[in-house]
C-alpha positions as CSV (number, residue, x, y, z in Angstrom):
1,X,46.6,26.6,-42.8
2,X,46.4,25.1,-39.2
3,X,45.6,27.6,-37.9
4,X,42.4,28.0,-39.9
5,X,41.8,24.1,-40.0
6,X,41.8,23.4,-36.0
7,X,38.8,25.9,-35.4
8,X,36.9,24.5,-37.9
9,X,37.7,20.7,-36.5
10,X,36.4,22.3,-32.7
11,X,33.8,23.5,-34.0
12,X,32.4,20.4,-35.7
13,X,32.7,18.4,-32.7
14,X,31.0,20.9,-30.7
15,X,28.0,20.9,-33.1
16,X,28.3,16.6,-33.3
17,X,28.0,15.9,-29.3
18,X,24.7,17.9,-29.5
19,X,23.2,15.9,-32.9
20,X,24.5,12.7,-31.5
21,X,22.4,13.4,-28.5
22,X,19.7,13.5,-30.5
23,X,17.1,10.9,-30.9
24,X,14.1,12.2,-32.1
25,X,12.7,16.3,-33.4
26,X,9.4,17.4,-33.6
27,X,8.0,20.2,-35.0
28,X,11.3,21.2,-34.1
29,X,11.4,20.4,-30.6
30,X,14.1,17.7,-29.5
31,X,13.8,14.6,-27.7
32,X,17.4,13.5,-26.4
33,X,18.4,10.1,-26.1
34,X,18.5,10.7,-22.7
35,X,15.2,11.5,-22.2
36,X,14.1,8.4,-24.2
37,X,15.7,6.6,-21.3
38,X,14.8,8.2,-18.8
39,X,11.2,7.7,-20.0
40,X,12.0,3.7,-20.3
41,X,13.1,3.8,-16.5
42,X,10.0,5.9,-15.5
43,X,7.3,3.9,-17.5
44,X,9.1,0.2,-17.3
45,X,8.6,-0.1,-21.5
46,X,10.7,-0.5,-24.1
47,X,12.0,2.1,-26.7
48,X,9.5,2.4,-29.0
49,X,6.9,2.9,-26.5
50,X,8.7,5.6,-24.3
51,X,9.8,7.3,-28.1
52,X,5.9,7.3,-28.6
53,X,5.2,8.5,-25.0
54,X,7.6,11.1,-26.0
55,X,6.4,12.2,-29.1
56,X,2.8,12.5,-27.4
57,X,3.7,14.5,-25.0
58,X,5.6,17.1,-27.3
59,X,2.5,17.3,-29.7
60,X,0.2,17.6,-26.7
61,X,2.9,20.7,-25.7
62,X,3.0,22.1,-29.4
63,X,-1.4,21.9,-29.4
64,X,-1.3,23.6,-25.5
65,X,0.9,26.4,-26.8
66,X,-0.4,27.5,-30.5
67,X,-4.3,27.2,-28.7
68,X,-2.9,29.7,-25.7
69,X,-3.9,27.2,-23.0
70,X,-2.6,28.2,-19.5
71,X,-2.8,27.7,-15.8
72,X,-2.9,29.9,-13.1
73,X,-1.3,29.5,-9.6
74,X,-4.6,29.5,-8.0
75,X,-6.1,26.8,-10.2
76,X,-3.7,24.8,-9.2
77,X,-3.4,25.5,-5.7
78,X,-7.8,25.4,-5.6
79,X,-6.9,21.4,-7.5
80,X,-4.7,20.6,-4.8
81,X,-7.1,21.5,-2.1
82,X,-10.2,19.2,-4.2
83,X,-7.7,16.7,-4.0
84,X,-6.9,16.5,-0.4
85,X,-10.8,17.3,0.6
86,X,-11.6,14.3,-1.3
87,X,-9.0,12.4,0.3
88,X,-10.1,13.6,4.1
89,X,-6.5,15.1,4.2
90,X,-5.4,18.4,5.0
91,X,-2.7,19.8,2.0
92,X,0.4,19.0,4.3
93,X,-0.7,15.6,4.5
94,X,-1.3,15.0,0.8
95,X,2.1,16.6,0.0
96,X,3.3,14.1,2.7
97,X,1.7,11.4,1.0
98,X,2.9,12.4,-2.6
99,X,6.2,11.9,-1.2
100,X,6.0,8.7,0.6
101,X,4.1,7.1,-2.4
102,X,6.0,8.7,-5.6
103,X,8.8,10.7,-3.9
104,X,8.1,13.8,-4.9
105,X,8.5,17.1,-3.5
106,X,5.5,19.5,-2.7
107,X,7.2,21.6,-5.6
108,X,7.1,18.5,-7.9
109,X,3.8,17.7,-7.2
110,X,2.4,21.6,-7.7
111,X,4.1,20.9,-11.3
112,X,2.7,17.8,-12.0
113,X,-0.6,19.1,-11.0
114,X,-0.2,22.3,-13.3
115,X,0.1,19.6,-16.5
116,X,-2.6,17.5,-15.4
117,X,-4.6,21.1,-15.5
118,X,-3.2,21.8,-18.8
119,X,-3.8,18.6,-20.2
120,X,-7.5,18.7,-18.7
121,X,-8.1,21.6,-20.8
122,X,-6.5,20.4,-23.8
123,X,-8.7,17.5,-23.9
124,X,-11.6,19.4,-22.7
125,X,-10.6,21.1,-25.9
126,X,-10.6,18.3,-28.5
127,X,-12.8,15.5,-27.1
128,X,-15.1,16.5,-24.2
129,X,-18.0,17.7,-26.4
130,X,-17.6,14.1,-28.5
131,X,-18.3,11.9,-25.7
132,X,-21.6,10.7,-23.7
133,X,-21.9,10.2,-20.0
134,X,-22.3,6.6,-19.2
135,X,-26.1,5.0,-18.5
136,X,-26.7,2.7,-15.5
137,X,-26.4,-0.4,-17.8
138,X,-23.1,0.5,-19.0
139,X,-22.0,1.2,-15.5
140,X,-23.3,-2.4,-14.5
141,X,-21.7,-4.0,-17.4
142,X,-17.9,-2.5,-16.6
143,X,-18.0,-3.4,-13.2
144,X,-19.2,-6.9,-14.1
145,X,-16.4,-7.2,-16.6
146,X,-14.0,-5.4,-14.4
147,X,-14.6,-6.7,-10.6
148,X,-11.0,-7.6,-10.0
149,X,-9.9,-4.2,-10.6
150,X,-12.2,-3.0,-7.6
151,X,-11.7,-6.1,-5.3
152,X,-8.5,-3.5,-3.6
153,X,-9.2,-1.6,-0.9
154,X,-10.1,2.0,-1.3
155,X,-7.9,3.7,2.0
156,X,-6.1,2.7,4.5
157,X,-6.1,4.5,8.4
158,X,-2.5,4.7,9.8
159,X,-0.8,5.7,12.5
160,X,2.8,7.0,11.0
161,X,5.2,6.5,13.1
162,X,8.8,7.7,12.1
163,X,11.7,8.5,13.3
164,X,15.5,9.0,12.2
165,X,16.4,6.6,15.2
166,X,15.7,3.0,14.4
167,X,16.6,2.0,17.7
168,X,13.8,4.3,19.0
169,X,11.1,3.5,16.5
170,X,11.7,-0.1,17.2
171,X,11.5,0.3,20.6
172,X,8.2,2.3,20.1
173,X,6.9,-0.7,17.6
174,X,7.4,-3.3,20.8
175,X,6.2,-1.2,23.7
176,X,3.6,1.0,22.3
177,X,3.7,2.5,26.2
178,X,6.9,3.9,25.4
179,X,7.9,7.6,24.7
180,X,10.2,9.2,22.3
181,X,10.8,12.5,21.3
182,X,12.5,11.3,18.6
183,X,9.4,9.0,17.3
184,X,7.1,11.3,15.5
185,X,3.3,10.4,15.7
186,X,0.7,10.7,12.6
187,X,-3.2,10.1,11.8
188,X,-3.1,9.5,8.3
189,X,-5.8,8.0,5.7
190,X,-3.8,6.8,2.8
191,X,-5.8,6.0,-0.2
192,X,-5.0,3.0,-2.1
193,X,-4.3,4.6,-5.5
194,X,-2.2,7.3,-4.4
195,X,0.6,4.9,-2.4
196,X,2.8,2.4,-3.4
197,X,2.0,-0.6,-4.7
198,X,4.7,-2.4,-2.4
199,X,3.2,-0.1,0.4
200,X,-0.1,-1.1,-0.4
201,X,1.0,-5.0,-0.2
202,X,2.1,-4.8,2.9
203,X,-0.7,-2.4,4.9
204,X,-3.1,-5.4,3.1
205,X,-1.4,-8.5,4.5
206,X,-1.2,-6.8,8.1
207,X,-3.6,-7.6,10.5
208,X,-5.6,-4.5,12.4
209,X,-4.6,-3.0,15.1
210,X,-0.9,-3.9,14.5
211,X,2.3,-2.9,13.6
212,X,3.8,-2.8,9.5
213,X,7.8,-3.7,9.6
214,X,9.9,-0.9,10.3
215,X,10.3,0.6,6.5
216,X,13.8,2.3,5.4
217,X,12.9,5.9,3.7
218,X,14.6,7.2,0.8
219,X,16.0,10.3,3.3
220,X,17.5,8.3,5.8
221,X,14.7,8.2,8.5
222,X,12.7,5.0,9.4
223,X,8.7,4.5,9.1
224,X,6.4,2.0,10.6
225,X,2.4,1.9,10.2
226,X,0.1,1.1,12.8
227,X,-3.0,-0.4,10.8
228,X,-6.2,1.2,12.4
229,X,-8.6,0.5,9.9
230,X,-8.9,-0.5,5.9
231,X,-11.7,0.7,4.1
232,X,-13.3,-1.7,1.3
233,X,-15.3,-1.0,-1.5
234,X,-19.3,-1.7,-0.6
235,X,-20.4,-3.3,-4.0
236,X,-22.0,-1.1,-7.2
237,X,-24.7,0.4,-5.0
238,X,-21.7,2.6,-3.3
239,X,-22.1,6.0,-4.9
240,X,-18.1,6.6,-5.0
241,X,-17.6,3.2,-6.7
242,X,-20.0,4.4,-9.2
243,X,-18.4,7.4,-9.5
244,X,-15.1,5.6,-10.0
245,X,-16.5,3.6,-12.7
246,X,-17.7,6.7,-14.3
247,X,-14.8,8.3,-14.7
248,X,-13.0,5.2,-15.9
249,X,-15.4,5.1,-18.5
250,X,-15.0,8.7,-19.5
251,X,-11.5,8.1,-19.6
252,X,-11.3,5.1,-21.8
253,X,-13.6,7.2,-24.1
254,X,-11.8,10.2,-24.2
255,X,-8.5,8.5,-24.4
256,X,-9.8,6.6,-27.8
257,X,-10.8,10.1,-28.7
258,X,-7.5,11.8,-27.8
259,X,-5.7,8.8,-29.7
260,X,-7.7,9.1,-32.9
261,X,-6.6,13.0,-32.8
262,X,-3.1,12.4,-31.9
263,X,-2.7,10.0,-34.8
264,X,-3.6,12.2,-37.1
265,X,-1.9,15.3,-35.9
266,X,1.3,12.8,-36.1
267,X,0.8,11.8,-39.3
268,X,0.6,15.2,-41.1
269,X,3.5,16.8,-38.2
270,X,7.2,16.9,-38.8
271,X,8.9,14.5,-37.1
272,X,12.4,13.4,-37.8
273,X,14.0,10.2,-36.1
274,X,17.6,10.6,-35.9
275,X,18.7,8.0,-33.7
276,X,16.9,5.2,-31.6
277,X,18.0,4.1,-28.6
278,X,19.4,0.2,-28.6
């Protein structure tokens, strides 16, 4: 009798660690409890919001896969390039930059870019062919109700300096005459939107041709910026503003689009809540 009993009592509390890590499935697919949190952390929301985030995300997967959407290496390596051309960076730099600004790894970033790719086409998918391209007064009119979104800067041109020594990197900072082999030298153009906004912050309340505070990194080495030069925004005449203001536009559009089908693919999907998060 015991000795039929106890296996059965493991093997329902293997099964019950899994279920009780369980907080939402859909279409099958399971989002943990874990990853509900994690999700909080990453987005700075509360539950229901990351639980919707979730559930988005896991739709978006389930539409990718049954309408055999995929990405090749060379797409993304060819994004990554348009990304650092527009930028004035070579690819090194922008992998640098991805990991001063978000952390991330040049592997991370080649992953996040291959779902922005996937995503792309998804929505180029369901709501491209639903949405007009924006007319001049339209333009003019977001831009009037929007100016304090533009007001930032639009790059920043740094020297890096960094080093594992403090010592030496503060030594550099004081006597820019002095030399280090252990101080590592850097142009860089950081654009606003891919840094920090605590980076950002600072490079804006430093004056030009001058030193940022010696910044503690994440691996243990030590960063200061030499601000050269920040580049503002010229007013609605600038062509990249416009384009900026364009693609805003298309992408408050097609997100109202995307939402619309999202909602509706919810409704009608199977999606069991089995535990929120408190």
């Amino acid at each position: 009798m015991y000795k039929i009993l106890l296996p059965l009592i493991f093997s329902a509390l293997l099964c019950a660690e899994p279920i009780n890590g369980v907080s939402v499935i859909v279409k099958g697919d399971i989002i943990t409890l874990h990853d509900v949190k994690e999700e909080m952390r990453l987005l700075n929301v509360n539950s229901t919001v990351a639980t919707d985030s979730l559930i988005r995300k896991k739709l978006e997967a389930a539409e990718i896969s049954e309408r055999k959407i995929s990405v090749t290496s060379s797409e993304v390596y060819d994004d990554i390039k348009k990304v650092a051309a527009a930028n004035k960076m070579g690819i090194d730099e922008l992998y640098e930059a991805a990991r001063n600004s978000s952390g991330l790894s040049s592997a991370e970033f080649k992953e996040k870019t291959k779902e922005k790719l996937l995503s792309q086409k998804l929505y180029s998918a369901i709501a491209y062919s639903s949405i007009d391209v924006p007319k001049e007064d339209e333009i003019k009119e977001y831009f009037e109700l929007h100016k304090e979104d533009f007001l930032h800067p639009i790059a920043f041109k740094v020297t890096t300096h960094s080093s594992q020594n403090r010592s030496a990197l503060q030594k550099k900072v004081t006597t820019p005459m002095y030399h280090s082999t252990d101080v590592k030298i850097e142009e860089q153009t950081l654009p606003y939107e891919r840094i920090s906004p605590e980076l950002a912050k600072l490079l804006q309340n430093t004056q030009i041709n001058s030193f940022t505070p010696i910044i503690s990194e994440p691996n243990g080495s030590f960063v200061s910026f030499y601000l050269k030069e920040i580049q503002n925004p010229k007013g609605t005449n600038d062509e990249g503003l416009k384009n900026q203001i364009v693609n805003l536009i298309m992408e408050r559009k097609r997100e109202q689009v995307l939402s619309d089908y999202f909602a509706r693919l919810r409704g009608n999907a199977d999606i069991k809540v089995v535990r929120e998060v408190k």
